[in-house]
N, C-alpha and C positions, 0 to 999 in steps of 0.2 A: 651782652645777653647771649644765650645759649640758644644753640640753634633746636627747632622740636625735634625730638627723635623721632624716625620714620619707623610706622610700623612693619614689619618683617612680613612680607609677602609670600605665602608659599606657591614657589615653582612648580610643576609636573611637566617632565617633558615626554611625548606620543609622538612615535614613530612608525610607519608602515609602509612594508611592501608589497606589491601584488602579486609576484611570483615567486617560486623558488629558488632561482636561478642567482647563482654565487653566493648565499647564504653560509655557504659552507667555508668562505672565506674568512682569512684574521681578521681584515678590515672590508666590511660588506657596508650595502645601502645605510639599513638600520644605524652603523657605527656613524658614519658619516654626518647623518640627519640628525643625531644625539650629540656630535660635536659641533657641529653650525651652532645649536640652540643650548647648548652649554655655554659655547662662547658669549652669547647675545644676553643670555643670566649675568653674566658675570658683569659686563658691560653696564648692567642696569641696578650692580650692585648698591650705589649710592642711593635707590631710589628704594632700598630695603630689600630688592628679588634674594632670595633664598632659595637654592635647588634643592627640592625635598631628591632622598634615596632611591626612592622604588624607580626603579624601569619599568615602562607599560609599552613595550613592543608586538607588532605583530607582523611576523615574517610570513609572505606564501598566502597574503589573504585578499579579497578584493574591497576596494571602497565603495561597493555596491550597495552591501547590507551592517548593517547594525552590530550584529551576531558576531562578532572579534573578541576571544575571551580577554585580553589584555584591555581592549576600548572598555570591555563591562567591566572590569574592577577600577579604572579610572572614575567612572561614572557613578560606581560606588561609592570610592572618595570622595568624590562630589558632593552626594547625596549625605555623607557621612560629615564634610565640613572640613577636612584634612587637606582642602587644595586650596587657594585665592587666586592664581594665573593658570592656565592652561597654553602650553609654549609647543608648537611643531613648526614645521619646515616648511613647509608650504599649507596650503587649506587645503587640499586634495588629498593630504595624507589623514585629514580626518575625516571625511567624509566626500562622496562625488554625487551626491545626490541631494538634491536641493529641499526636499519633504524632511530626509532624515537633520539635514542642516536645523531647518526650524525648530523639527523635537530637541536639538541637543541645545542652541539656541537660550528655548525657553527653561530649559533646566539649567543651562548657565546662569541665568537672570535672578530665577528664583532663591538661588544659592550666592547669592556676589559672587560668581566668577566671572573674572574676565580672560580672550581669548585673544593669543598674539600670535601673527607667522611671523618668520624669522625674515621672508625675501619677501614679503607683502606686506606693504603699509598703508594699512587701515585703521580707523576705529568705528568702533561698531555701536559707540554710544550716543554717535548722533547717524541722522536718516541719510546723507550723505555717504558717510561708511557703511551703515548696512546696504544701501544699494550697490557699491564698488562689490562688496561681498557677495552680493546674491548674482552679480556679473561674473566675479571672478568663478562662481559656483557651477552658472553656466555654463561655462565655455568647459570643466570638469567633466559636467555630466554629459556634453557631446563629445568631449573625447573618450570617454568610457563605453558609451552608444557605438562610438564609432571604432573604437578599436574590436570591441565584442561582434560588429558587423564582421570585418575584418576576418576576425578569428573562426567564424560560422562558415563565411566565404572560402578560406583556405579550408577546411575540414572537409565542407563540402567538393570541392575540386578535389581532395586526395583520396576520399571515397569513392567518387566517380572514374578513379583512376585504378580502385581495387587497392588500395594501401591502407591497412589497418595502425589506427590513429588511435591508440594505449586502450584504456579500460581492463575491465575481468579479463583473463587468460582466461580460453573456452579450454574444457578439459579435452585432452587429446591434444593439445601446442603448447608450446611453452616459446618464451617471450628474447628474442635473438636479437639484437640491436635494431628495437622497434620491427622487426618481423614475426612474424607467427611461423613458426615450425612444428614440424610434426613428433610427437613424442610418441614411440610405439608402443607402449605398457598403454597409455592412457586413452591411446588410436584405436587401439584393439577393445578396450572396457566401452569407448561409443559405440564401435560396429555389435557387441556383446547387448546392450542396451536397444537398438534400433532390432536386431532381428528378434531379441525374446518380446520386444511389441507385436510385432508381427504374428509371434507364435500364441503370446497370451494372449493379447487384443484389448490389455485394460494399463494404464498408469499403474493404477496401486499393485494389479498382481508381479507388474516388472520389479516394485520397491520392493516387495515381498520377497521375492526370486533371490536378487541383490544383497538385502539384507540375511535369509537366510543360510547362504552363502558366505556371509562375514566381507563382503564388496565395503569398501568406505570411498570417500569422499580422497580431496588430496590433502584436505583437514584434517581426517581421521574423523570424521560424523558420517553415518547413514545416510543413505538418497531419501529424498523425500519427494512427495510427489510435484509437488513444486517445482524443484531442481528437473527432475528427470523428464518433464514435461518441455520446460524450457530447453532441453539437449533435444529431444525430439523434434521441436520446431526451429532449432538454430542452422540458420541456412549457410551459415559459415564452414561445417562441417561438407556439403556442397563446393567449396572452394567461390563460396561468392559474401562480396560486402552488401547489407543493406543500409541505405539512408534516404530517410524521410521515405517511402513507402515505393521505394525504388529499387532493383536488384543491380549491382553492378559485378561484374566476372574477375574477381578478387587475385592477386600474389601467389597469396599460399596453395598450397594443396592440400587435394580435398580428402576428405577421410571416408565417407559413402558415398556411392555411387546415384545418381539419381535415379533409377527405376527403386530402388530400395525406400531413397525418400521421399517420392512421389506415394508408395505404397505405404508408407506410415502416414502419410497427410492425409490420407484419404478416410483412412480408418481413425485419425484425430477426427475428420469433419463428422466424419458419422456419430461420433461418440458425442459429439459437441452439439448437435443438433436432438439429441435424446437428452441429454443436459437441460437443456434451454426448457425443455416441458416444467410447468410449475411441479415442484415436490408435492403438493396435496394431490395432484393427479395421476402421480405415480402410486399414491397410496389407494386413491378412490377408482377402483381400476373401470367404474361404469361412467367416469363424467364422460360426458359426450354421446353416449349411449340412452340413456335413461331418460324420459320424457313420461309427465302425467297424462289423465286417459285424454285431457283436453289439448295435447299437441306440445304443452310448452317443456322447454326443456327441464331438467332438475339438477341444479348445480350443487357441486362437493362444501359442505358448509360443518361447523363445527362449535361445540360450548363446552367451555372449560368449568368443573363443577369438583371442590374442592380437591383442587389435585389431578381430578383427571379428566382425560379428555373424551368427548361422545361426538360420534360421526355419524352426519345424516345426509340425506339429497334432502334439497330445497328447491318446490314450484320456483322457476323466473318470478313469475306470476305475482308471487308472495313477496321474493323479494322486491321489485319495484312498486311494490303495493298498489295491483291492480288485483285482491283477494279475490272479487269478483270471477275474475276470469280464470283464477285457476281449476286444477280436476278437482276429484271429489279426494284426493291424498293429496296434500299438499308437500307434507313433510312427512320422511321414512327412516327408520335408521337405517345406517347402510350397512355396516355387519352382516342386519337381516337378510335384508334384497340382493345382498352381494352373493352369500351364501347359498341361496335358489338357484342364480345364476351357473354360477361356478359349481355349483354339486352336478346341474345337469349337459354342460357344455365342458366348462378349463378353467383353471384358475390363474393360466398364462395371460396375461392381459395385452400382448400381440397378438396371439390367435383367438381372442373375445372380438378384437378389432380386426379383424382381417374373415373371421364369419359373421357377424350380426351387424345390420344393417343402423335398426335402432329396434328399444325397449320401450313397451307401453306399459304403466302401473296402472293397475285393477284392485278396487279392494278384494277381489276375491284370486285371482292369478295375474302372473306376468304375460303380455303377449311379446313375441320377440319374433321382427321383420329378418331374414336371413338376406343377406346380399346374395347377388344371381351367380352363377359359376357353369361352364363350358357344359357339365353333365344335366344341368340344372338349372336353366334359366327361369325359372320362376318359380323359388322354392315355395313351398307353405309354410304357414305361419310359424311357430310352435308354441304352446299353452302350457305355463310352467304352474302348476297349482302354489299358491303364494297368500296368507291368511292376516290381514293385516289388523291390526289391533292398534287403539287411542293411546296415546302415550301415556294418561289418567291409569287406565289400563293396568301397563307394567313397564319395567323400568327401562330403560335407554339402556343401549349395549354397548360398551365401553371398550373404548381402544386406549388398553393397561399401558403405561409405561412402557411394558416390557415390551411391548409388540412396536413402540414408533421406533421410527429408522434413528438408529445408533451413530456419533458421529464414529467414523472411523479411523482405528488405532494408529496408520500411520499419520493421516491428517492431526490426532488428537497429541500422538507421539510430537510431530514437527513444531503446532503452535506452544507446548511446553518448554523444548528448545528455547522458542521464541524470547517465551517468557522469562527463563534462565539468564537466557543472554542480558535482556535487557534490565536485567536486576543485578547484574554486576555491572553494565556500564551506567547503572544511576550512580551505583556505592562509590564508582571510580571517580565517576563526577561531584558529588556529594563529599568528599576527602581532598578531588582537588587534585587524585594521582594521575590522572590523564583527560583531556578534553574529547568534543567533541571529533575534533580532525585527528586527532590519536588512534582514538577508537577505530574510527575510519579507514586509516592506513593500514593499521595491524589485523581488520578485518578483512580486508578488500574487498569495502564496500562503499558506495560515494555517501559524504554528509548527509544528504538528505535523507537517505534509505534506513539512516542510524539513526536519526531524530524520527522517522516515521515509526520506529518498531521503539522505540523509549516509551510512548505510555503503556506498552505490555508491561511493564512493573508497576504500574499503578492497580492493576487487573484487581475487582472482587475475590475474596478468600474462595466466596459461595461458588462463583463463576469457575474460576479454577477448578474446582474439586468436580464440577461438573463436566469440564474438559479430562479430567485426569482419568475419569470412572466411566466417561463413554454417554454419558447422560445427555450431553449437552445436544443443540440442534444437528442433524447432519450434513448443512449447509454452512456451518460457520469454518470462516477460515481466515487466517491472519489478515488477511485484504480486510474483511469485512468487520473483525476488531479494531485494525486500528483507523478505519473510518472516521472521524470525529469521534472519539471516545469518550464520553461522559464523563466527567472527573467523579461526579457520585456514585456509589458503589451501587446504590437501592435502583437509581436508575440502568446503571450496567444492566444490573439481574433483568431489570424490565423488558428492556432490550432485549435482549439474546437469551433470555431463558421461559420468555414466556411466549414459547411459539409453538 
């Protein structure tokens, strides 16, 4: 009698390393891990193993997370039915983490595959081998815990030592056998940057400066206010390392002098604390001022009515819905009142607040309390004649389009970039001509900053055009796009264009 023929097993064999280090040899980890587990195919040749072709290696990655483009097209085969054994070197080269074990796990099951190490013998089809596994899984994920402690620890000690430990090259150094040195072209373009802050006193008028000068980057792009902001706050140029919210007195030398950057942080904080005021309030230059005849305040409020938008003060009163209690105006448009205001005082709204105390609405004039002053402690009132009419009346005064705050050109300039960028690293991804960690290196920027700016190519046509033509809000800023970005287009526009 004939013996059955053994059905033909297909092999894959997954190999990984977590560093870089000697990749660049003939014979490296990965080679090593693909011979052990070649050899063990062949050994089990009688039993039908069959080594499919493909290599699924992943050199320089950790067994942390999932996200290993070689583990994902494995897992595709998978999913696709092109594999029957799944063959590595140890369990740790697939995974160090005992959650992601389960996910791969139960998609092995669902598909018959089965899952062999070459130096560990287990079977994972009975309860006794999945426990040895989920042990041997353990003791992986405390040494990955613990080597990453480790890694934190030594970082930590050589910062507190002032040794700068890789990342970005800050412009003005370039990168000397892990040391920061000073580059004088690019020394000179920070000190260049730090004092035209000091002379203009704004981010964007520096980019301004910069750009229309022809300044670029060491890329060859424009500053953006981003970038240039960042330069202004990086204490490295100081000659010192920060970590974890600590300053330590750094290697290198320094490129600004501290009184110089003491005087730009100070004129950041001021800026940054006018910032922080909500945008509607820079536009309604009386909130905080303005109070009905009954005392209560009247807050900046607004309705959008086909297309555009109408600005009014609104009673507290009304709003918490105690109507009872409010004045005999409850609601004004503000165009109106503002206009009375500002025709008889300024239409500076620092010196609106730095003279009047507070604003009393009258349906027939404004009264307005003047704060006291050294010549004048106790000024009079002043009576602004002000004619107030039912909104039934006549129509609400409209704040056009053209009058809301504009996003600005270089802000609108830099998220288009963005968007650029991240529409060639989808195509590159989408073709397969370069990965994630690709993209990365040739950018120098870490993984994650590259998967954060990737749904910018998913961005609304509508959205776009409204970024490219200035329309869009003047708060939106790449931070705030790619926030949780909506995959649906209609809900994008909702977002960010209906404000």
């Amino acid at each position: 009698m004939r013996e059955p023929v053994q059905k033909p097993q297909r092999c894959a064999i997954y190999t990984r390393k977590s560093t870089e280090h000697n990749l660049d040899l003939a014979f490296n980890s990965l080679d090593a891990q693909r011979e052990a587990c070649e050899a063990y195919i062949k050994s089990q040749s009688h039993e039908g193993w069959r080594l499919l072709p493909a290599h699924y290696d992943d050199g320089g990655l950790s067994g942390a997370s999932l996200e290993r483009p070689a583990l994902q097209q494995l897992l595709d085969a998978v999913r696709g039915g092109g594999i029957d054994i799944i063959v590595v070197y140890k369990v740790d080269r697939l995974t160090r983490s005992l959650a992601d074990f389960a996910k791969l796990v139960e998609l092995f099951d669902a598909h018959d595959v089965s899952f062999v190490s070459v130096t560990q013998s287990f079977n994972t089809t009975s309860s006794m081998g999945r426990l040895t596994l989920n042990v041997l899984l353990s003791f992986a994920q405390f040494e990955r815990e613990v080597i990453g402690e480790r890694v934190r620890d030594k970082i930590a000690a050589s910062k507190r030592r002032g040794l700068w430990m890789g990342g970005t090259v800050p412009l003005g150094y370039r990168n000397e056998n892990k040391r920061l040195v000073v580059e004088d072209s690019d020394a000179d373009l920070v000190r260049r940057i730090f004092h035209l802050y000091l002379d203009l006193g704004s981010v964007g008028a520096v980019v301004k400066t910069l750009d229309a000068g022809g300044v670029r980057t060491r890329k060859g792009l424009r500053f953006g206010v981003g970038a240039t902001a960042q330069i202004l706050n990086n204490r490295t140029y100081l000659g010192e390392i920060v970590w974890k919210g600590e300053v330590h007195k750094a290697e290198h030398e320094p490129i600004i002098d501290v009184d110089t950057f003491s005087a730009v942080q100070d004129k950041l904080a001021a800026a940054a604390i006018q910032r922080r005021e909500p945008a509607r309030n820079r536009i309604f230059i009386l909130a905080g001022l303005l109070h009905d005849d009954a005392g209560n305040h009247m807050s900046p409020s607004h309705a959008n009515k086909k297309g555009v938008r109408y600005r009014y003060y609104v009673s507290q009163a009304l709003l918490q819905h105690r109507k009872a209690e409010a004045g005999s105006i409850a609601r004004v448009s503000a165009p109106e009142v503002e206009a009375a205001i500002t025709g008889a005082f300024s239409s500076d709204r620092t010196e609106l607040r730095n003279r009047i105390w507070r604003i009393m609405l009258h349906r027939d004039r404004l009264a307005v309390e003047l704060k006291p002053s050294e010549g004048d402690p106790t000024p009079a009132p002043v009576t602004i004649p002000f004619l107030w009419q039912p909104q039934g009346r006549r129509k609400g005064i409209a704040l056009e389009p053209s009058q809301r705050p504009r996003l600005d050109p270089n802000t609108s300039r830099a998220i288009l970039m963005a968007i650029g960028r991240a529409r060639r690293w989808m195509a590159e991804l989408i073709d397969g001509s370069s990965s994630i960690e690709d993209i990365a290196a040739r950018e120098e920027m870490g993984d994650r900053n590259v998967r954060r700016l990737l749904p910018l190519a998913c961005l609304s046509p509508i959205l776009i055009r409204a970024i490219a033509d200035g329309t869009a809000p003047a708060n939106l800023t790449i931070t705030s796009l790619t926030a949780a970005l909506p995959h649906d287009w209609a809900t994008q526009e909702q977002r960010f264009l209906s404000v």
